[in-house]
N, CA, C and O of each residue as an XYZ file, in Angstrom:
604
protein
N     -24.610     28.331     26.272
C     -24.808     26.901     26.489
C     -23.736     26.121     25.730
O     -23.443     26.558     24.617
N     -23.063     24.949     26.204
C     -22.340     24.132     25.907
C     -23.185     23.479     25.062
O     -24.381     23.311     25.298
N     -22.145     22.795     23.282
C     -22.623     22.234     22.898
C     -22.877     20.764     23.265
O     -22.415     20.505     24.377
N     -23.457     19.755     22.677
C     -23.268     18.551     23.069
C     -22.689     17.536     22.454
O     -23.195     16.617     21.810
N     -20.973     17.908     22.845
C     -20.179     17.363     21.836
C     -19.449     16.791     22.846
O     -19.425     17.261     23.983
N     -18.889     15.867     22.529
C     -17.704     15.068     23.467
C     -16.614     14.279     22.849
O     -16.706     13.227     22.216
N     -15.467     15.044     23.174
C     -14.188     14.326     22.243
C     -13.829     13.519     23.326
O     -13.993     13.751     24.524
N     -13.103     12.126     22.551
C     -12.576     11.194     23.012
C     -11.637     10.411     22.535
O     -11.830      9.679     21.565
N     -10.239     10.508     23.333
C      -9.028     10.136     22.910
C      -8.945      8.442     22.975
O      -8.857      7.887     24.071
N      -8.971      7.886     22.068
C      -9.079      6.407     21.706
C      -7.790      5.384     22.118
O      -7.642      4.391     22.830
N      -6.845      6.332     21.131
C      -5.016      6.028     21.408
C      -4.686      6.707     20.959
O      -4.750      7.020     19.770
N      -3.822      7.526     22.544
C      -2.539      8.778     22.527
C      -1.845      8.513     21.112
O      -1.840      7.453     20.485
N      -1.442      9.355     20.870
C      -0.440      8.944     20.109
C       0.704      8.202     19.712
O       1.401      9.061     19.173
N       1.241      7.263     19.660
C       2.314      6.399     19.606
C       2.769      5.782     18.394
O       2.307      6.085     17.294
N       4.120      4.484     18.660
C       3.994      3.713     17.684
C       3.013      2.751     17.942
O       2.516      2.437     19.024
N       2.710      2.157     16.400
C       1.470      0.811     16.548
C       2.643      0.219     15.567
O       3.020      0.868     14.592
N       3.240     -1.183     15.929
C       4.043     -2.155     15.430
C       3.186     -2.623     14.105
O       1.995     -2.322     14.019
N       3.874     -3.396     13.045
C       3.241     -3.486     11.917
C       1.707     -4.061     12.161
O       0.794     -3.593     12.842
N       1.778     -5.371     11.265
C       0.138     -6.131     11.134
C       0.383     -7.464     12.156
O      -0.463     -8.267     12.551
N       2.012     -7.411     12.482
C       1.758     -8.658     13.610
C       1.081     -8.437     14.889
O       1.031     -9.337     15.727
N       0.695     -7.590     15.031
C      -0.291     -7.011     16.049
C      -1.544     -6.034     15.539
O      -1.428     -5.133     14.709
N      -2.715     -6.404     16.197
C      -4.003     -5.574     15.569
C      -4.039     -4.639     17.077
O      -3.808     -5.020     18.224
N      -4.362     -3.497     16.641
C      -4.699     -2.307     17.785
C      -6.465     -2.320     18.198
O      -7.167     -1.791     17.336
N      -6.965     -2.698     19.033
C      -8.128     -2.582     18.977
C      -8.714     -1.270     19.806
O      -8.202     -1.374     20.921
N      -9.699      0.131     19.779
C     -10.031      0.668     20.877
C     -11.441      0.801     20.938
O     -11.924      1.060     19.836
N     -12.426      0.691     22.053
C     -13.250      0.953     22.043
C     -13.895      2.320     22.438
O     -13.223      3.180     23.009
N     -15.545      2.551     22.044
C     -16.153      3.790     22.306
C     -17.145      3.516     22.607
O     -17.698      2.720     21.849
N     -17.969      4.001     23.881
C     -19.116      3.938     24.771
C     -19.962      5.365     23.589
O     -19.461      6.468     23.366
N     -21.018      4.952     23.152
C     -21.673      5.941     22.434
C     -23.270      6.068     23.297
O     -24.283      6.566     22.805
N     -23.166      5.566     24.475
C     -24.806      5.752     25.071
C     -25.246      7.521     24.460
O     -24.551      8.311     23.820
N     -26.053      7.598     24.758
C     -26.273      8.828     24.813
C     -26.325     10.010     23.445
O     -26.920     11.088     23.434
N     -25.551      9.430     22.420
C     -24.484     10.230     21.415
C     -25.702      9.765     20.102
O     -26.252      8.664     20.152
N     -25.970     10.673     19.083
C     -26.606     10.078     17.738
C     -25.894     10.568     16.624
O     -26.512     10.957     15.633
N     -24.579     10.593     16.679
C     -23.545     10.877     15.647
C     -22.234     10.649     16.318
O     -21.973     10.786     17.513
N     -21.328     10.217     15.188
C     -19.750     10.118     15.776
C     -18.831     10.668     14.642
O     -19.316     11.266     13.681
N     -18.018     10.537     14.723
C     -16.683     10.641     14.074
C     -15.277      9.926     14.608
O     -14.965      9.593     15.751
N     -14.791      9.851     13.778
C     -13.928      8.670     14.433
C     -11.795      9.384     13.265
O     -11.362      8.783     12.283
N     -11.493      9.929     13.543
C     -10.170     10.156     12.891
C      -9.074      9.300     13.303
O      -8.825      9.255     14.508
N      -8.376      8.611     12.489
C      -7.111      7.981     12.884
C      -6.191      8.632     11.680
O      -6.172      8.547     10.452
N      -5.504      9.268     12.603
C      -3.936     10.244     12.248
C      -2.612      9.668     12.663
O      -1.967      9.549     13.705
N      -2.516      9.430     11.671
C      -0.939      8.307     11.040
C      -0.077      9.018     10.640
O      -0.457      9.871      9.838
N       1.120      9.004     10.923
C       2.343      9.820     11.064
C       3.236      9.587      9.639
O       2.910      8.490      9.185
N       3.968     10.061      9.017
C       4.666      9.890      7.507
C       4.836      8.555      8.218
O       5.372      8.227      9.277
N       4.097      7.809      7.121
C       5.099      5.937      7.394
C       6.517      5.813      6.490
O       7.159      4.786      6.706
N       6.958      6.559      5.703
C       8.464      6.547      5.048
C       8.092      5.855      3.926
O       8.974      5.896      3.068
N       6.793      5.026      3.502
C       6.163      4.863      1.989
C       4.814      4.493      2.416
O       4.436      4.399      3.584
N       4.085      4.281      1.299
C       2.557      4.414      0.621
C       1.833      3.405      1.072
O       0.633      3.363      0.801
N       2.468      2.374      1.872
C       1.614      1.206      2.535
C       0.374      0.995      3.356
O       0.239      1.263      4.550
N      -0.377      0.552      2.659
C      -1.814      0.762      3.365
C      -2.064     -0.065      4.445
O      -1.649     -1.223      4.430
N      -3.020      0.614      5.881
C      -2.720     -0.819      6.873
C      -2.883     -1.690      6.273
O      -2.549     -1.515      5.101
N      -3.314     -2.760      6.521
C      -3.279     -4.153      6.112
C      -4.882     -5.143      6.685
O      -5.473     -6.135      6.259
N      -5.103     -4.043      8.020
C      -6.437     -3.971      8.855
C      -7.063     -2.602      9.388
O      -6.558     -1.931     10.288
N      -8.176     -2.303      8.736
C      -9.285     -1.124      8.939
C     -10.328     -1.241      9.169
O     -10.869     -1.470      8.088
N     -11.281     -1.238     10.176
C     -12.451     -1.062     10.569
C     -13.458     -0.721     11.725
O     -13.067     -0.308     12.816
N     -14.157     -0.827     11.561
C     -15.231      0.048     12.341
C     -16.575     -1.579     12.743
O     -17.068     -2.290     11.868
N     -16.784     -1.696     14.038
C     -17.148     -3.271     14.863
C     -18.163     -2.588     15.480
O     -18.214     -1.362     15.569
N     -19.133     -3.515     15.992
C     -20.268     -2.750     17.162
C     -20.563     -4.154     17.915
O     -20.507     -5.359     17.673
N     -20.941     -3.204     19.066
C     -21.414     -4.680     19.779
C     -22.277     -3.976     21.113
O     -22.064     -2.917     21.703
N     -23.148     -4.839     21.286
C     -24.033     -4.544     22.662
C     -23.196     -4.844     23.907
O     -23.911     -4.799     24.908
N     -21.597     -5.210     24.250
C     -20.944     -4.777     25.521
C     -19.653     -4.947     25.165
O     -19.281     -5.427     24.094
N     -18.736     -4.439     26.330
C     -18.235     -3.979     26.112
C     -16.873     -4.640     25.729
O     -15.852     -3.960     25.832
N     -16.785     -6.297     25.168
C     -16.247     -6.980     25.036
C     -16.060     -7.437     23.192
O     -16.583     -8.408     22.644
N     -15.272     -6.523     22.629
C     -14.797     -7.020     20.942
C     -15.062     -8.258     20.618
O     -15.400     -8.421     19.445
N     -15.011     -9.238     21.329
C     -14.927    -10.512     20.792
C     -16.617    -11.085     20.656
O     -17.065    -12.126     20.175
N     -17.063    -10.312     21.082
C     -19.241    -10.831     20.906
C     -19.482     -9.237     19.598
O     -20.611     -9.085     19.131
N     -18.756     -8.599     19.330
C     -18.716     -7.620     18.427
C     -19.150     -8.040     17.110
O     -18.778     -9.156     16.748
N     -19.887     -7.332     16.306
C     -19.984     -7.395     14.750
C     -19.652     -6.629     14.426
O     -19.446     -5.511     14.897
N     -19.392     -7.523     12.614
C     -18.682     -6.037     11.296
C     -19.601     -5.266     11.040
O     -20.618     -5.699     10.499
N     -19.487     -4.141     11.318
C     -20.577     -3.255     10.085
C     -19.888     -3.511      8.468
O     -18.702     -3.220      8.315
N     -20.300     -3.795      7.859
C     -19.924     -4.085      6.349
C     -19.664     -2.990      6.092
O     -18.438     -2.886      6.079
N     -20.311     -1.744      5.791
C     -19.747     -0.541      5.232
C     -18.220     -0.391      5.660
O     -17.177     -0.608      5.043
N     -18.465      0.029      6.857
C     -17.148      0.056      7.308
C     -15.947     -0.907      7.187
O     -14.920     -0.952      7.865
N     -16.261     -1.505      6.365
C     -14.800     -2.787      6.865
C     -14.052     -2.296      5.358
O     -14.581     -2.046      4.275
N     -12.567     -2.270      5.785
C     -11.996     -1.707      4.649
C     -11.356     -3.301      4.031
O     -11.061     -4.286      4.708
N     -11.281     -3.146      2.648
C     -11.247     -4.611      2.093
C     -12.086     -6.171      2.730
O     -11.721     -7.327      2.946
N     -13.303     -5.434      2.848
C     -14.266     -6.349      2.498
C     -15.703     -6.156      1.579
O     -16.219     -5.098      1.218
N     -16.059     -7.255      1.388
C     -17.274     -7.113      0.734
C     -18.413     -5.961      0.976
O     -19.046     -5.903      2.030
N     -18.575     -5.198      0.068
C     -19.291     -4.304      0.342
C     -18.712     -3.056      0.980
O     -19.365     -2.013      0.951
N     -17.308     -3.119      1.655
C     -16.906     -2.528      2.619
C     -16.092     -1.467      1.810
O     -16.654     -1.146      0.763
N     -14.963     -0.881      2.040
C     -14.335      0.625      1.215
C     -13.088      0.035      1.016
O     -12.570     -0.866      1.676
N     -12.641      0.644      0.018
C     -10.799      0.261      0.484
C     -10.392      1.752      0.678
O     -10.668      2.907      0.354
N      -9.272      0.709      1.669
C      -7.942      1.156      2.942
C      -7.450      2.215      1.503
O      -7.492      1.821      0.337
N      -7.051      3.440      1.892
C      -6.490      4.336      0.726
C      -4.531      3.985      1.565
O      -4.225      3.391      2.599
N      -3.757      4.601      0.632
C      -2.523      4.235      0.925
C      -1.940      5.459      1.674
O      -2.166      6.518      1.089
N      -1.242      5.567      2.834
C      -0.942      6.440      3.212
C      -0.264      7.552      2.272
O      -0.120      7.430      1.056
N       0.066      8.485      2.925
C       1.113     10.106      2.555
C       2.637      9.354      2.606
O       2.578      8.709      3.653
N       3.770      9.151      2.094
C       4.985      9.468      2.335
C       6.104     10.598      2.859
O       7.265     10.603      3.268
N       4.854     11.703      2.548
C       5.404     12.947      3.059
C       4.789     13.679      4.094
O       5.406     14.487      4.789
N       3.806     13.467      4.195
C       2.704     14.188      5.129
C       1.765     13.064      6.211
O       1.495     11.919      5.851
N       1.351     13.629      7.550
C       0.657     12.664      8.247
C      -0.625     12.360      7.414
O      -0.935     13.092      6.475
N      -1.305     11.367      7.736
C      -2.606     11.016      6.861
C      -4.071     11.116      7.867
O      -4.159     10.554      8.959
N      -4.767     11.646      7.469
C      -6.388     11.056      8.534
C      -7.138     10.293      7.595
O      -7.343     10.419      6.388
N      -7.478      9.507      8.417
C      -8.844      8.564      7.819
C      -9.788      8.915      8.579
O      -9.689      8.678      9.783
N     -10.855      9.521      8.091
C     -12.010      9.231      8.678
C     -13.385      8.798      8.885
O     -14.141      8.563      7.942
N     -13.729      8.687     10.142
C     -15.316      7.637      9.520
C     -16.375      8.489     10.491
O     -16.381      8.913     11.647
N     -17.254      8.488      9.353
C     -18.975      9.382     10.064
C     -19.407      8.578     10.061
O     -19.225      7.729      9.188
N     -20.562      8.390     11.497
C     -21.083      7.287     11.757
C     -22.583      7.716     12.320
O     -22.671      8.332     13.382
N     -23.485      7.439     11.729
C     -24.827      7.919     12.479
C     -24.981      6.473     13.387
O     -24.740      5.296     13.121
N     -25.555      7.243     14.710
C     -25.258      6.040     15.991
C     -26.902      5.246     16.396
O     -27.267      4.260     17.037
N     -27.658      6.509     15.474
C     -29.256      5.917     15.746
C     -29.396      4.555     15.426
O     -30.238      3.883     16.020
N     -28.574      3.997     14.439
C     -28.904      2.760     14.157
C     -28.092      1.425     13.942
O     -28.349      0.395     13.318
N     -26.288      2.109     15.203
C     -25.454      0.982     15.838
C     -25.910      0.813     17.088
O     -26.743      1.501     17.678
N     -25.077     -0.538     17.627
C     -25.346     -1.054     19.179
C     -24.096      0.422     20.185
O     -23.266      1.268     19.853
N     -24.648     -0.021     21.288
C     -24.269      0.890     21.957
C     -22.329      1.428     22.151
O     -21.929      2.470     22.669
N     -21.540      0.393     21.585
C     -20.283      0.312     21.690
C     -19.690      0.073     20.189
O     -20.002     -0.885     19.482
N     -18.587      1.332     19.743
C     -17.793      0.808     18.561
C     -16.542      0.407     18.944
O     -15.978      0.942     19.899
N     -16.153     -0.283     18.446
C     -14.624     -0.909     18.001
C     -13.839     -0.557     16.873
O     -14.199     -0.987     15.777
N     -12.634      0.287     16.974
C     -12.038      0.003     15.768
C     -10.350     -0.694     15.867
O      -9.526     -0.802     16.774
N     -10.391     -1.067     14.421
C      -9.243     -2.011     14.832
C      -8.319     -1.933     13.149
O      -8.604     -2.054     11.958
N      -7.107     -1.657     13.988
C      -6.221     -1.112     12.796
C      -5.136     -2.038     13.029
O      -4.658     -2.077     14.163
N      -4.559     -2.983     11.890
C      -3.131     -3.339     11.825
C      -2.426     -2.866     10.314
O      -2.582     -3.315      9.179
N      -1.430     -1.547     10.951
C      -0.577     -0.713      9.903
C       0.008     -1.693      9.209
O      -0.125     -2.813      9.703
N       0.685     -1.605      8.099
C       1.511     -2.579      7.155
C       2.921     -2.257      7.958
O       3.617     -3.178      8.385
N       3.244     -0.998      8.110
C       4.780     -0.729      8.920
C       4.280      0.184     10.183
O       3.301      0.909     10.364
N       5.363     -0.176     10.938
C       5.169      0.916     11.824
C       4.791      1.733     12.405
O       5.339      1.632     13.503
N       4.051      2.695     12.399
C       3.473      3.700     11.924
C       3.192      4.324     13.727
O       2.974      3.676     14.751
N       3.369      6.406     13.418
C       2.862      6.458     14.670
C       1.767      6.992     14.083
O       1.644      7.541     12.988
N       0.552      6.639     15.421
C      -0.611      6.631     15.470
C      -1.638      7.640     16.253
O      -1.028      7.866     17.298
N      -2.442      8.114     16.289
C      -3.441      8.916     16.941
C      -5.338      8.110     16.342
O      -5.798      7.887     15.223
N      -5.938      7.903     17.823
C      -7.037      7.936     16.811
C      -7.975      8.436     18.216
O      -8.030      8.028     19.376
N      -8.785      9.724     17.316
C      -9.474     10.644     18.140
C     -11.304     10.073     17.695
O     -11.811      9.642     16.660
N     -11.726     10.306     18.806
C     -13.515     10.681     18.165
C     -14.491     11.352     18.934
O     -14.541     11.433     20.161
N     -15.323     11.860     18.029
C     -15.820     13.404     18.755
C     -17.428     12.457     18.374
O     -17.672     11.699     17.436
N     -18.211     12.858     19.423
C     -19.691     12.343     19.456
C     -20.311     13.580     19.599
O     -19.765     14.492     20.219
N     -21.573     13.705     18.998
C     -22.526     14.462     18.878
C     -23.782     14.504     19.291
O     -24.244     13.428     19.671
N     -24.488     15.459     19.329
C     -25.765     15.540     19.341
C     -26.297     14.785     20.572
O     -27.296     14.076     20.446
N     -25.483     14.944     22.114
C     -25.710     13.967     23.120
C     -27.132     14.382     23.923
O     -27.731     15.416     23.628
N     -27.549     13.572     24.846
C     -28.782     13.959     25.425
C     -28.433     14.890     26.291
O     -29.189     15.848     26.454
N     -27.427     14.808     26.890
C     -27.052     16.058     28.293
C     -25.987     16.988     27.646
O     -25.229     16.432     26.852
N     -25.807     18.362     27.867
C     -24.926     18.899     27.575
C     -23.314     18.592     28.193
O     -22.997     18.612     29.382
N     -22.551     18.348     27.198
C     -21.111     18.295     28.255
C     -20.704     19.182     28.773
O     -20.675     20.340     28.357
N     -20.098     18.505     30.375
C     -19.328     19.340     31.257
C     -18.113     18.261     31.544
O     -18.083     17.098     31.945
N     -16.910     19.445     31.045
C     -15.695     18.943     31.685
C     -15.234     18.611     32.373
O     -14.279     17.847     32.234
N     -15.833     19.163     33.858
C     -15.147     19.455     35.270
C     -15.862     18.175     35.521
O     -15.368     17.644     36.516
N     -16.816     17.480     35.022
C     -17.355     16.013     35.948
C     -17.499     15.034     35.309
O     -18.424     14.247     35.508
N     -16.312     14.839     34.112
C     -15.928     13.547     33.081
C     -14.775     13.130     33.680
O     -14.074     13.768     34.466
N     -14.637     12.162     33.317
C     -13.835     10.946     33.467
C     -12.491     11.087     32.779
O     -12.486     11.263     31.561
N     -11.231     11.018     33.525
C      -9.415     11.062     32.493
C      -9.405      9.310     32.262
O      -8.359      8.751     31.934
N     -10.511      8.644     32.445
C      -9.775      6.965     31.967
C     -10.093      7.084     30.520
O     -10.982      7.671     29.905
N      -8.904      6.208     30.109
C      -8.854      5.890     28.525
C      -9.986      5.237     28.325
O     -10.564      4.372     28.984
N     -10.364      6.073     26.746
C     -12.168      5.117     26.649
C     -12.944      6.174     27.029
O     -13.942      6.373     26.337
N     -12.715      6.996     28.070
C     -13.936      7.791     28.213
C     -13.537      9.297     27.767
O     -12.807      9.274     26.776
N     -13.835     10.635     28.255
C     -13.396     11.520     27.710
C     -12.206     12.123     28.913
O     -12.176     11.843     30.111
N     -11.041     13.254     27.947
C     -10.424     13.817     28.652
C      -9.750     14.830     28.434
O      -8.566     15.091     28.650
N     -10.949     15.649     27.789
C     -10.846     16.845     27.432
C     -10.409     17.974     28.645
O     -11.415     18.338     29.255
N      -9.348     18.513     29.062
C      -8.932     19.364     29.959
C      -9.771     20.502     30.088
O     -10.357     20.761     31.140
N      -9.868     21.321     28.865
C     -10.557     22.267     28.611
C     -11.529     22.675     27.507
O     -11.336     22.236     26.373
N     -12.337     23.309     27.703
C     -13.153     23.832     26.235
C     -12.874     25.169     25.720
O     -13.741     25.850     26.268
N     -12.105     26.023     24.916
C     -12.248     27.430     24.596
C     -13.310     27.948     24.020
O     -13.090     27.552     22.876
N     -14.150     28.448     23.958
C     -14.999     29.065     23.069
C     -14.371     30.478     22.941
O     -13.450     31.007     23.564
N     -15.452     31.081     21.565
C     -14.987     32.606     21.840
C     -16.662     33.143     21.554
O     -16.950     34.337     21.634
């Protein structure tokens, strides 16, 4: 039996331009009662922390009717601080999220201090149906996992 896990590519990998632009992506969590959320940042060439980090929820599928989760908000009240990237090595940040008790959609939204290339992956858990590959969705936002290996 397949577990009931479902990875989901947020944003391919690329550049994300400094903080004059915020990256926003969303995640459909119906179904899911755990997440994870990794954003993998490429050597930025020094120690600069984004400038914007966090983790949003909202009952559709529109950021702008979205709320902060406070935990999650990096440099805010109550919230964590942004650690400073690797100079030498790519960096992950990551965030565990129990989903029993967000709205049905997360947001996260990153503006790097420089440059920076970017990845941000998230794997959901513990879903009501087991996943199958062959009858998911390749649109961004949803999943597009090619294959599963087990052994």
């Amino acid at each position: 039996m397949q577990p009931t896990m479902k990875t989901v590519v947020l944003q391919a990998p690329g550049s994300i331009p400094t903080n004059a632009a915020t990256t926003t992506t969303r995640l459909d969590c119906l179904g899911y009662d755990y997440a994870t959320i990794d954003l993998i940042m490429g050597i930025a060439g020094d120690t600069a922390k984004p400038t914007t980090l966090s983790i949003v929820e909202g009952d559709t599928t529109t950021y702008a009717s979205a709320a902060a989760i406070t935990e999650l908000t990096g440099g805010g009240v109550g919230g964590f601080t942004i650690p400073a990237l690797d100079n030498t090595t790519m960096s992950v940040i990551q965030f565990r999220i129990n989903l029993l008790k967000r709205k049905r959609y997360l947001f996260t939204t990153l503006a790097p201090a420089n440059a920076t290339t970017t990845c941000i992956v998230a794997h959901l858990y513990k879903g009501e149906e087991p996943y199958d590959a062959a009858t998911q969705s390749t649109v961004v936002g949803t999943t597009n996992m090619l294959a599963m290996v087990e052994d």
